[in-house]
C-alpha positions as CSV (number, residue, x, y, z in Angstrom):
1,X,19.1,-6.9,-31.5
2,X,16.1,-8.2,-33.6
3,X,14.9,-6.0,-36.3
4,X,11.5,-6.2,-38.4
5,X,9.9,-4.0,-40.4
6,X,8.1,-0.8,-38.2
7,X,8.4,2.9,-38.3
8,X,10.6,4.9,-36.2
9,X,8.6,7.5,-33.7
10,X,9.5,9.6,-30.8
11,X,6.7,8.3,-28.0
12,X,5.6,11.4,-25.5
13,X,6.1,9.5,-22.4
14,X,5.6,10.1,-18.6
15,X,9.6,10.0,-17.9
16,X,11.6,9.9,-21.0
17,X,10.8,10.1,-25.1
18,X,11.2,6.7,-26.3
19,X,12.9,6.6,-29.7
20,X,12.7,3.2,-30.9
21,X,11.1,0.9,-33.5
22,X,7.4,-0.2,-32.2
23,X,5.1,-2.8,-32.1
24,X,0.9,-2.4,-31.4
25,X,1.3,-6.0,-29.8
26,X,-0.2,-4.3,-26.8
27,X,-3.4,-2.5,-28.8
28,X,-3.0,1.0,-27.2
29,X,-0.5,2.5,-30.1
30,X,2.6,1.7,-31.6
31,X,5.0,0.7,-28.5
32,X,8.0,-0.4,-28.4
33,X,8.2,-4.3,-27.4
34,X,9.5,-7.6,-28.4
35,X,10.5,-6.6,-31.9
36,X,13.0,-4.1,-30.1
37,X,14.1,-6.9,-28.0
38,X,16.5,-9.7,-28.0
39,X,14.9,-13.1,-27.2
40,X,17.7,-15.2,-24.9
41,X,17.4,-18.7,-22.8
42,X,19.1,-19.4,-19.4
43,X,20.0,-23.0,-18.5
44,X,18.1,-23.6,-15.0
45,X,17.3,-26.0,-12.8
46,X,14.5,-27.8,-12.7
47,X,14.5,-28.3,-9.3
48,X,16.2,-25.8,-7.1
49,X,15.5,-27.5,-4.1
50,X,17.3,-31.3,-4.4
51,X,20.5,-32.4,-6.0
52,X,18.7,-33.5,-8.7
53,X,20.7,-31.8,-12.0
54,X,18.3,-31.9,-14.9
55,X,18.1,-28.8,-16.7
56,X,16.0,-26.5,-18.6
57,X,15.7,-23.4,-20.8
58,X,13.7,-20.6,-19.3
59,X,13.0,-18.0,-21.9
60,X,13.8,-14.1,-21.2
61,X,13.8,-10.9,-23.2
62,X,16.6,-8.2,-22.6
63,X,16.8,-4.3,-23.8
64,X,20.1,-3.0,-23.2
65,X,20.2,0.4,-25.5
66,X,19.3,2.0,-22.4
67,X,22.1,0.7,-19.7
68,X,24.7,2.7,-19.0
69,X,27.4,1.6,-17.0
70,X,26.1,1.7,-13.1
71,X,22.4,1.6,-14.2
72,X,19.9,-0.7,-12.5
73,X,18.7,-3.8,-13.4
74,X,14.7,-3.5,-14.3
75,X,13.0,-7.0,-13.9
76,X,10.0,-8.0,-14.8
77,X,8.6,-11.1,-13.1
78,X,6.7,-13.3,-15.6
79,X,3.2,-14.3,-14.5
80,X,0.9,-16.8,-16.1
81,X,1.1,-16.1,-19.6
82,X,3.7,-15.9,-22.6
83,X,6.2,-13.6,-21.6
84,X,5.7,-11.1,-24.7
85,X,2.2,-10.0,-23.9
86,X,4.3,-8.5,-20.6
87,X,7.4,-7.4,-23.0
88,X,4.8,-5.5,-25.2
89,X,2.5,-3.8,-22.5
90,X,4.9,-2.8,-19.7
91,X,5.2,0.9,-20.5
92,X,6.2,1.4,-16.9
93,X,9.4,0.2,-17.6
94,X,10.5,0.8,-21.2
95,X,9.3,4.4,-19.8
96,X,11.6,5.1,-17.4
97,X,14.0,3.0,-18.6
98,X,16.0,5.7,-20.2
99,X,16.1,8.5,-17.4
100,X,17.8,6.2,-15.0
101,X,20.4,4.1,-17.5
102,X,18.2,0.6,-17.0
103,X,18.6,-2.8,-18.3
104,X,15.2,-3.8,-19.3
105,X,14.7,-8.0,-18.7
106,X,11.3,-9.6,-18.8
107,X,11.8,-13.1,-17.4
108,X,9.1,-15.7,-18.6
109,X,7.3,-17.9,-15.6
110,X,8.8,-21.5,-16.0
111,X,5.7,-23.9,-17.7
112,X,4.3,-21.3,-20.1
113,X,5.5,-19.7,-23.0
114,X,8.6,-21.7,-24.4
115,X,10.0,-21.9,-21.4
116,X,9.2,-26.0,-20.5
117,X,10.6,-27.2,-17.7
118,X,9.4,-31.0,-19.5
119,X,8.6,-32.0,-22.9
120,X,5.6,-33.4,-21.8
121,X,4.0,-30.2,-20.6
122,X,3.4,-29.8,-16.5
123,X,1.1,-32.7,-15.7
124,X,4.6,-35.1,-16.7
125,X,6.5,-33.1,-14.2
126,X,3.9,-30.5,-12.2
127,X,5.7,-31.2,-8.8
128,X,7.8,-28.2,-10.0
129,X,5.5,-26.2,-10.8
130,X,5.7,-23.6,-7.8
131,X,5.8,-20.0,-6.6
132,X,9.0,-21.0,-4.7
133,X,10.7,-22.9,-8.2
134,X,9.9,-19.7,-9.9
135,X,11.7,-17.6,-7.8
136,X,14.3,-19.4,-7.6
137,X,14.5,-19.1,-11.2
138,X,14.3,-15.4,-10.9
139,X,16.6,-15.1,-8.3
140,X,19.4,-17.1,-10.3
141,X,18.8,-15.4,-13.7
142,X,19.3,-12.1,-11.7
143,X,22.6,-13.4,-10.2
144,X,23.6,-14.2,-13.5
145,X,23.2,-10.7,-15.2
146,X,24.7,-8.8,-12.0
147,X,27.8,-10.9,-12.8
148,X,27.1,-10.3,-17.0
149,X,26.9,-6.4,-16.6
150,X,27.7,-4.7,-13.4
151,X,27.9,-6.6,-9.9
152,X,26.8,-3.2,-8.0
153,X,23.6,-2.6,-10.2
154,X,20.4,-2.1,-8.1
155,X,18.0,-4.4,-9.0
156,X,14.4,-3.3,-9.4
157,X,11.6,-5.9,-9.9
158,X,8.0,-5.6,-11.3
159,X,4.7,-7.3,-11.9
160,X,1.1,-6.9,-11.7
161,X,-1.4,-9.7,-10.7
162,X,0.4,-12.7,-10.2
163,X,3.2,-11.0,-11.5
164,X,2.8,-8.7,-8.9
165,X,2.5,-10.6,-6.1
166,X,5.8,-12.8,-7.1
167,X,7.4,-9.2,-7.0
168,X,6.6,-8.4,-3.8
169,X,7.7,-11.6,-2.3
170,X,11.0,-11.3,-4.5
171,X,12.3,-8.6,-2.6
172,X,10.7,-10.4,0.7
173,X,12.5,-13.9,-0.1
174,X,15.6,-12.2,-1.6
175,X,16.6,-8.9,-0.2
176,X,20.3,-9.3,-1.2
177,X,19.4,-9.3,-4.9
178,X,16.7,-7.4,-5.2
179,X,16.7,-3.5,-3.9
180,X,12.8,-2.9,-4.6
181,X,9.6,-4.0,-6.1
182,X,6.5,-2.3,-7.9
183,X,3.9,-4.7,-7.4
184,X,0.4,-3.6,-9.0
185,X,-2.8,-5.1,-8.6
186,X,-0.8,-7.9,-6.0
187,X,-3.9,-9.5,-4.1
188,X,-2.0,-11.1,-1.6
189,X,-4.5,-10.6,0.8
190,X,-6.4,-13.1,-0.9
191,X,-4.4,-15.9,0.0
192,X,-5.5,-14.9,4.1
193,X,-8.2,-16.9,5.6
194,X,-9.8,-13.8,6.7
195,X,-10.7,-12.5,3.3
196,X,-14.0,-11.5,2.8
197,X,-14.3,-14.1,-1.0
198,X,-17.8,-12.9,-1.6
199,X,-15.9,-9.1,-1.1
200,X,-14.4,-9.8,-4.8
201,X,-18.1,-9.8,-7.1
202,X,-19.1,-6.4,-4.8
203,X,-16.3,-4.5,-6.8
204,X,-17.4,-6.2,-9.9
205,X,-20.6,-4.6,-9.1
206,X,-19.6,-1.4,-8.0
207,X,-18.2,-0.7,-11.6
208,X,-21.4,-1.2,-12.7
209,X,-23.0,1.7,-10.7
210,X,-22.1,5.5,-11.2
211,X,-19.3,4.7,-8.9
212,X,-17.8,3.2,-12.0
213,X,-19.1,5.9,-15.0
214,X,-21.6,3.9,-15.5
215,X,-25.4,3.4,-15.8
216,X,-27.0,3.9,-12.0
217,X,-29.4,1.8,-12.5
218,X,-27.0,-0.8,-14.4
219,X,-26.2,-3.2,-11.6
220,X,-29.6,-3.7,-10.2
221,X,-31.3,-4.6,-13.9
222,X,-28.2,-7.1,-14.5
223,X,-29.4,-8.5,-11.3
224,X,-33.4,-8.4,-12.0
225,X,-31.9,-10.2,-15.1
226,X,-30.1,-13.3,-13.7
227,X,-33.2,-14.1,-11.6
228,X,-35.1,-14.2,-15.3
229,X,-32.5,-16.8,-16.0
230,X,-32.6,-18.9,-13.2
231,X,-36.4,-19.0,-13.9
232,X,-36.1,-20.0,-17.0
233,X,-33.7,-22.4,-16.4
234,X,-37.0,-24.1,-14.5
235,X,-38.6,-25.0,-17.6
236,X,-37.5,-27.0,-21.2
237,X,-39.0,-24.0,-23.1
238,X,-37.5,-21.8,-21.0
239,X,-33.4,-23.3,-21.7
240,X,-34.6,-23.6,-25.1
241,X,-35.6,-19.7,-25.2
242,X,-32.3,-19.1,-23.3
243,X,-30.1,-21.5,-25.7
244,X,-31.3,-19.3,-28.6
245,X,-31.2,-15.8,-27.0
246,X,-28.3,-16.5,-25.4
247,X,-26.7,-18.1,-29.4
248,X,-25.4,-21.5,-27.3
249,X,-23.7,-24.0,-29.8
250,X,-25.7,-26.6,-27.8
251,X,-28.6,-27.3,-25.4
252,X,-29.4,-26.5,-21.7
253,X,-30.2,-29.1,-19.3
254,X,-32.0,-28.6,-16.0
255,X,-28.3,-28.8,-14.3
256,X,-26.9,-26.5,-16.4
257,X,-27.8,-23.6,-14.3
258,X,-25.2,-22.8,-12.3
259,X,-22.5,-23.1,-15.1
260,X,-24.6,-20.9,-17.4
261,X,-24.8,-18.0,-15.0
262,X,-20.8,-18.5,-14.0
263,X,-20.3,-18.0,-18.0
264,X,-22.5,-14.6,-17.9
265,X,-20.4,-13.4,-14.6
266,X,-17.1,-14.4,-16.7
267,X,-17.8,-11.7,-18.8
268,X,-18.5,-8.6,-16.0
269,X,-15.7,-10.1,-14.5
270,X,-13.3,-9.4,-17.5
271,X,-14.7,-5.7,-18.4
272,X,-14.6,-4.8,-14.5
273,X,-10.6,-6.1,-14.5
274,X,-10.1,-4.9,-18.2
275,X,-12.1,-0.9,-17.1
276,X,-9.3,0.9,-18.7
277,X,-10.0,4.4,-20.3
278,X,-8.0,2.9,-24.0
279,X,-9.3,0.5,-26.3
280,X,-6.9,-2.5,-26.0
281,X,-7.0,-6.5,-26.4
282,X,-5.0,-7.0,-23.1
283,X,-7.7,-8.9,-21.4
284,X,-10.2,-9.4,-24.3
285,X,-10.4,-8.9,-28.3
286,X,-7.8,-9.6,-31.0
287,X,-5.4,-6.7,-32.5
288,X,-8.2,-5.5,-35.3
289,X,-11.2,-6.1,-32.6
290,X,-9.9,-5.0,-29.8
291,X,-12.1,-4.1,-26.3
292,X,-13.3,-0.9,-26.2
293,X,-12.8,1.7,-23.8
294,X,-14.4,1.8,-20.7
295,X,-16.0,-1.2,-21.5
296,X,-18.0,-1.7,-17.9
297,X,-20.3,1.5,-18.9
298,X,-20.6,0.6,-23.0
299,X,-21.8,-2.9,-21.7
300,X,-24.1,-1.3,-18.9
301,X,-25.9,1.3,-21.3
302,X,-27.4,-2.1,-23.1
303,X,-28.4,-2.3,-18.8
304,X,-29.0,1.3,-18.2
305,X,-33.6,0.8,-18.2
306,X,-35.3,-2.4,-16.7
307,X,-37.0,-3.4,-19.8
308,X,-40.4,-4.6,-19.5
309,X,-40.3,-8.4,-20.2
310,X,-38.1,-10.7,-19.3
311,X,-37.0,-11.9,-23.0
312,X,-36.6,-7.9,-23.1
313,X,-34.6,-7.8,-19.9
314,X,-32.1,-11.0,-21.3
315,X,-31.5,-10.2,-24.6
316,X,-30.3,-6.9,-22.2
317,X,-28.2,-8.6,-20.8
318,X,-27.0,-11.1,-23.6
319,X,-25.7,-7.5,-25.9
320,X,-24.3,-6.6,-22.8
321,X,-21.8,-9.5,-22.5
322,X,-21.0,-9.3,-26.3
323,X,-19.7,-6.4,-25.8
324,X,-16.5,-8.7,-24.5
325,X,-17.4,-11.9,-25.2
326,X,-18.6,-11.2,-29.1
327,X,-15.7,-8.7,-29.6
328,X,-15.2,-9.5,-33.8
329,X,-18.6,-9.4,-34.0
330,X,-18.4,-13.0,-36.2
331,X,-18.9,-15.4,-32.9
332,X,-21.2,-18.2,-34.3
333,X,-22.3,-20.0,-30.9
334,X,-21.2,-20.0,-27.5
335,X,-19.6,-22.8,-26.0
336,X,-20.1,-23.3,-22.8
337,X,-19.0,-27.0,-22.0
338,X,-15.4,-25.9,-21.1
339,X,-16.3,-23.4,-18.0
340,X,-15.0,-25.8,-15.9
341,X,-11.5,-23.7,-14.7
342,X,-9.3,-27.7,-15.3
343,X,-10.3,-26.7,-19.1
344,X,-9.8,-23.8,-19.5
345,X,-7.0,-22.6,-17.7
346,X,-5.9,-26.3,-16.2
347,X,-1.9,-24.9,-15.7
348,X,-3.4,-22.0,-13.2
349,X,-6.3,-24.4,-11.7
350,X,-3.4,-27.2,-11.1
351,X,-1.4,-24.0,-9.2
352,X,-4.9,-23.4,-7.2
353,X,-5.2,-27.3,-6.5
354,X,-1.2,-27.8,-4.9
355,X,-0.5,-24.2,-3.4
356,X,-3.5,-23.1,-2.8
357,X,-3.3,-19.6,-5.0
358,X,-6.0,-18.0,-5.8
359,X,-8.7,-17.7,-8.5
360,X,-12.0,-16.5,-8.9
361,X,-14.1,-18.3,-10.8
362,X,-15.9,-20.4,-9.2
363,X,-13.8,-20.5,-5.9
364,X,-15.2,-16.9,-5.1
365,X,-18.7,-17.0,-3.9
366,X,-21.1,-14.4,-4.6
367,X,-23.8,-13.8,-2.3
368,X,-26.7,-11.9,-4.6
369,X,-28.4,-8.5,-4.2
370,X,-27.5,-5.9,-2.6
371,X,-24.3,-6.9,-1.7
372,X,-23.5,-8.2,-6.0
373,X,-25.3,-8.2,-8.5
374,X,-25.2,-12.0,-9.3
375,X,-26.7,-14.4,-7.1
376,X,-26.0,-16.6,-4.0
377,X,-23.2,-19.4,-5.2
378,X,-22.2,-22.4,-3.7
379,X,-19.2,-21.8,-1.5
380,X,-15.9,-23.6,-1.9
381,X,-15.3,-24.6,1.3
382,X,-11.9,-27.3,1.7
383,X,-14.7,-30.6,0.8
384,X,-15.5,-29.3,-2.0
385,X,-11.9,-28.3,-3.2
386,X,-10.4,-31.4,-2.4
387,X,-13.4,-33.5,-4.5
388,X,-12.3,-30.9,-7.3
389,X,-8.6,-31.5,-7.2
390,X,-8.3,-35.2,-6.9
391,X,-10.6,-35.3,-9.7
392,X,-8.6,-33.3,-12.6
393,X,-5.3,-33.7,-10.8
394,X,-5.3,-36.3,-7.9
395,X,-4.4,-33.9,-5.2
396,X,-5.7,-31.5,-2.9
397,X,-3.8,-28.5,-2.3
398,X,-1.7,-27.7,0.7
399,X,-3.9,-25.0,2.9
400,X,-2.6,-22.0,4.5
401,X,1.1,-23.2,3.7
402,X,1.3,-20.0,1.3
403,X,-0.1,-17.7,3.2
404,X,2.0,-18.8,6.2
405,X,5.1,-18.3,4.0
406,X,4.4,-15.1,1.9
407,X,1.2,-13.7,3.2
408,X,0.0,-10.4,4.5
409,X,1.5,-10.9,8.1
410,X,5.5,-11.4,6.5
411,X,5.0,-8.2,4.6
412,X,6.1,-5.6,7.6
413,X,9.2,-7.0,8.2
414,X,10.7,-6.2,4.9
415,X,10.9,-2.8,2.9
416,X,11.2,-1.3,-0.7
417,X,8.2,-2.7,-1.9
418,X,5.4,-0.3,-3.5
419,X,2.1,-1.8,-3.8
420,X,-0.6,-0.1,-6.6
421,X,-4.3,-0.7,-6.9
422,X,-6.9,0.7,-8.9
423,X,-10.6,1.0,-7.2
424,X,-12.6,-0.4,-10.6
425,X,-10.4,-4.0,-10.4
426,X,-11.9,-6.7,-8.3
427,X,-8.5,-7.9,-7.2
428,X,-8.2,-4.8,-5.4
429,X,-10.2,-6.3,-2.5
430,X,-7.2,-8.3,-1.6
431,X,-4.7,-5.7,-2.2
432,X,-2.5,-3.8,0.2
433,X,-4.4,-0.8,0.6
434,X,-2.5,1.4,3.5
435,X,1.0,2.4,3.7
436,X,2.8,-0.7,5.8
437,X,6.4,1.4,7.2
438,X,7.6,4.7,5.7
439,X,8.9,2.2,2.6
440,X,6.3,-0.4,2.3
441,X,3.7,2.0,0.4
442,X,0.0,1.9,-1.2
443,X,-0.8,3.3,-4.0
444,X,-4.2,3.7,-5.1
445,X,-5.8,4.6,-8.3
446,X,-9.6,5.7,-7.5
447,X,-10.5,5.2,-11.9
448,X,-8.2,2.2,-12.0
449,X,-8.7,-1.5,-13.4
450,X,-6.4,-4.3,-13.0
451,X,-2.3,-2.8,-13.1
452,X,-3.4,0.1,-15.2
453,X,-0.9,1.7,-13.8
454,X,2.4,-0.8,-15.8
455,X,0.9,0.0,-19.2
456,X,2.5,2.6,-21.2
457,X,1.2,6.0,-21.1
458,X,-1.8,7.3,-23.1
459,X,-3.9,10.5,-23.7
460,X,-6.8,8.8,-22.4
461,X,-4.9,8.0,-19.3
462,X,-6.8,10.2,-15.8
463,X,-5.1,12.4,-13.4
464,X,-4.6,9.7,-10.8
465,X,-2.8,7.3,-12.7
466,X,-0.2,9.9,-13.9
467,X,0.5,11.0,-10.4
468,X,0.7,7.0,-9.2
469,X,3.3,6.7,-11.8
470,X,5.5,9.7,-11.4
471,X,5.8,8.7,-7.1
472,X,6.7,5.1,-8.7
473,X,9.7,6.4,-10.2
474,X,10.3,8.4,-7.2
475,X,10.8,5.4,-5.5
476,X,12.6,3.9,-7.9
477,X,15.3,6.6,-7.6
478,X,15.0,6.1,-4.2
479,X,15.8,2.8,-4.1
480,X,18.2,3.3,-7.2
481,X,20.9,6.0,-5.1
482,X,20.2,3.6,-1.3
483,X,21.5,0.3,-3.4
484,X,24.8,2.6,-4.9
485,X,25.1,3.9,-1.8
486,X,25.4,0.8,-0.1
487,X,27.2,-0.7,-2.4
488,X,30.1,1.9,-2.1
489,X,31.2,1.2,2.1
C-alpha cells in the first residue's frame, strides 16, 4: 500500500464512513484516491483477436482494505483519460465499498495513461485501438483477479461517459464475468442513426434557461449575441474588434467564422456537462482554480439583460465563457488555431474516424434559435467525415458497425445493467431514459450534469442524486446475493 503524507478523517458518506488517508485530487474535499491505492501492471495482449503474441502493460489501481473473503469485485472501466482522475473522483465506489466487503480495481483504457500498447504512441499501432481490444483487456484482467482472490466473487462494473457505455456493454459482451453494471451518463443512443444530433446543443441550452437555475432570459441574449459575432465577422474592423474583445493571441480572417463560434460553444458545452452543485476541476480549472459551482447560471448572470450594444452584448458573452475558459484568472490570449478535434483530442477523434464513436464538437450540428441557442452548423453528413478522416488519419470510419454490435437494439436481451442520467448533461439526449426489463433500469437525475451521480458524496449534493445513489446500491446487493447464489448449485 502507497503511503504519502495526508491527514487521517472519518468521511460522512452515503453507505459507509470512510476512514482512510485522502487526497483533494478530485477538488470536492479531501477523498480518498490514488494515494490510498496500490499502482499494479497486467501483461496483455496487444491483440486479442490473432495469434499475434506481443505484449503490453496495462496499468490498474487496486484497494483491498475493504475485501473480505466472498466480497465482490468493484470495477471501474477506464475511459479516455489517465486512470487516476477516475481512481480519485469515484466516490460511488470507495463509498460503498466497505458495506458490502469490495475489492476496489480501476482499470486504465489501453493508449492513455501509462498504459501503451506501443512506444510510439497509437498512430504506430492504432489498429488496436478499439472498444472491442479494450474489453478484452477488461475481461482478462477480471479473470485474472477472480482466480487471484476468490473465483465466486460477483463482479460489479462501473463507468460514466465512455466509461459508461464500455460498462454496459461489459456485462452485455461478457455475462459470465461480469454480474452487473452502473453505467452513468452512457449515451449509447448516440451511436443509432435515429438520433436527433442537433437534440444534443437543445440541452446545452435548456441549462441556460430557469429550467437549469439559471437566468430566463440567459439563452436567448447568448443567442442575440452569436449573431453580433457572425456580423462582425463580415468586416476587418469588426474581427479586429472581436480579436481584442474576445483577448485572441492572433488575428481573425474572414474564414475564421465558423471555428470562432465552435470555440465560444466549447465553453457552454463544458459548464452544461460540468453543472454540478460543488466547486471541482473535474471538467475545467486546476486544483487552486477550480470551476465553480453551478457554473451554467454564474456564467448566465454575465447573460441575464440584453445589453444595448452589441460590443455591450459580446463582451457579455466573452465574461461569460471566462467563467470556464479563464478559470486562474491569468489567461494571456486565447488560442484558437487548435479547435480542430485531430489537435486537440487526436487519440478520441482517431476512435471517431475508425469506429465511428461519438463526439460533439463539430460532428453535432446545431440548428439556431429556438430550438439552441447557437446557430445553424454545417452538418456532418458521411462526405464530409470521410474528407476529415483520410485527412488526419487516412481512413474513414466503419458506419453503423458499432451500433449494430453494441447499440440500443442489443440492450433488451441482457440484464443487470443500471443506466443513470442527469437532465442538465447534454449526453443525456442519447441516454437510456426508460426502464428496459424489471433489471435493465433508468435512473434519472432531474438537477444532474454529466455522471454526477459516481462522484463521492457532498453537502451540496440535491435530493435526487442521494436517492439515485442509495437504489444503485440496492442493486448492487441485488446483484451481489443472485451471483453467490448462483454460484452455490
Amino acid at each position: 500500500m502507497r503511503t504519502a503524507s495526508s491527514i487521517v478523517v472519518f468521511l460522512l458518506a452515503s453507505a459507509a464512513i470512510l476512514s482512510v488517508q485522502v487526497s483533494a485530487d478530485c477538488g470536492l474535499f479531501p477523498s480518498p484516491g490514488v494515494i490510498n491505492s496500490t499502482e499494479l501492471f497486467f501483461t496483455q495482449y496487444v491483440d486479442h483477436f490473432s495469434w499475434n503474441t506481443s505484449t503490453y502493460q496495462e496499468r490498474y489501481y487496486v484497494y483491498e482494505n475493504y475485501f473480505r473473503p466472498g466480497g465482490p469485485i468493484f470495477f471501474y472501466t477506464g475511459n479516455e483519460a489517465d486512470v487516476e482522475v477516475f481512481v480519485n473522483c469515484t466516490g460511488l465506489m470507495w463509498e460503498n465499498a466497505e458495506a458490502v466487503g469490495a475489492l476496489l480495481i480501476f482499470a486504465e483504457h489501453r493508449y492513455f495513461g501509462k498504459s501503451l500498447p506501443c512506444p510510439g504512441g497509437f498512430m504506430e499501432c492504432g489498429n488496436y485501438l478499439t472498444t472491442d481490444q479494450a474489453m478484452a483487456d477488461y475481461a482478462t484482467l477480471i479473470s485474472a483477479l477472480r482466480k487471484q482472490y476468490n473465483e465466486s466473487s460477483a463482479t460489479i462494473v462501473f463507468g460514466g461517459s465512455y466509461g459508461g457505455m464500455l460498462s454496459a456493454w461489459m456485462r452485455m459482451r461478457y455475462p459470465a464475468l461480469v454480474d452487473g453494471a452502473i453505467a452513468s451518463s452512457a449515451p449509447i443512443g448516440c451511436l443509432s442513426p435515429k438520433y436527433v444530433k442537433e437534440s444534443y446543443w437543445a440541452v446545452v441550452s435548456n441549462d441556460a434557461t430557469s429550467f437549469g437555475g439559471a437566468a430566463p432570459q440567459c439563452s436567448a441574449n447568448v443567442n442575440q449575441a452569436f449573431k453580433d459575432v457572425f456580423d462582425y465577422m463580415t468586416t476587418e474592423t469588426g474581427r479586429e474588434i472581436l480579436a481584442s474583445t474576445f483577448q485572441l493571441c492572433g488575428s481573425l480572417g474572414p474564414n475564421d467564422g465558423e471555428a470562432f463560434a465552435n470555440f465560444i460553444q466549447g465553453a457552454f458545452d463544458a459548464m452544461a456537462m460540468g453543472n454540478y452543485p460543488f466547486s471541482t476541476y473535474y471538467i475545467s480549472g486546476t486544483p487552486s482554480h477550480p470551476a465553480p459551482a453551478w457554473p451554467m447560471r454564474v456564467a448566465c448572470d454575465y447573460m441575464a439583460t440584453n445589453a444595448s450594444t452589441a460590443i455591450g452584448r459580446l463582451t457579455n458573452l466573452y465574461n461569460a465563457i471566462s467563467v470556464i475558459d479563464n478559470i486562474t484568472q491569468d489567461v494571456v490570449c486565447y488560442n484558437t488555431s487548435g479547435l480542430n478535434p485531430s489537435v486537440y483530442s487526436p487519440i478520441w477523434d482517431f476512435m471517431v474516424c475508425t469506429e465511428d464513436i461519438i463526439n460533439e464538437q463539430p460532428y453535432f450540428a446545431a440548428t439556431g434559435w429556438p430550438n439552441d441557442m447557437f446557430w445553424e452548423q454545417p452538418v456532418y453528413n458521411h462526405s464530409r467525415m470521410n474528407e476529415h478522416c483520410t485527412k488526419y488519419f487516412d481512413k474513414t470510419p466503419r458506419y453503423g458497425v458499432l451500433n449494430d454490435e453494441l447499440g440500443v437494439d442489443n440492450i433488451p436481451a441482457s440484464s443487470n445493467i443500471v443506466f443513470a442520467n442527469g437532465l442538465l448533461d447534454p449526453w443525456h439526449s442519447g441516454g437510456i431514459l426508460q426502464n428496459i426489463s424489471e433489471s435493465i433500469i433508468a435512473l434519472i437525475i432531474p438537477d444532474g450534469a454529466h455522471h454526477l451521480d459516481l462522484f463521492f458524496s457532498t453537502p451540496q449534493d440535491t435530493a435526487a442524486v442521494r436517492q439515485v445513489r442509495a437504489s444503485q446500491l440496492h442493486y448492487m446487493k441485488v446483484w451481489i446475493a443472485e451471483a453467490m447464489q448462483s454460484r452455490k448449485k
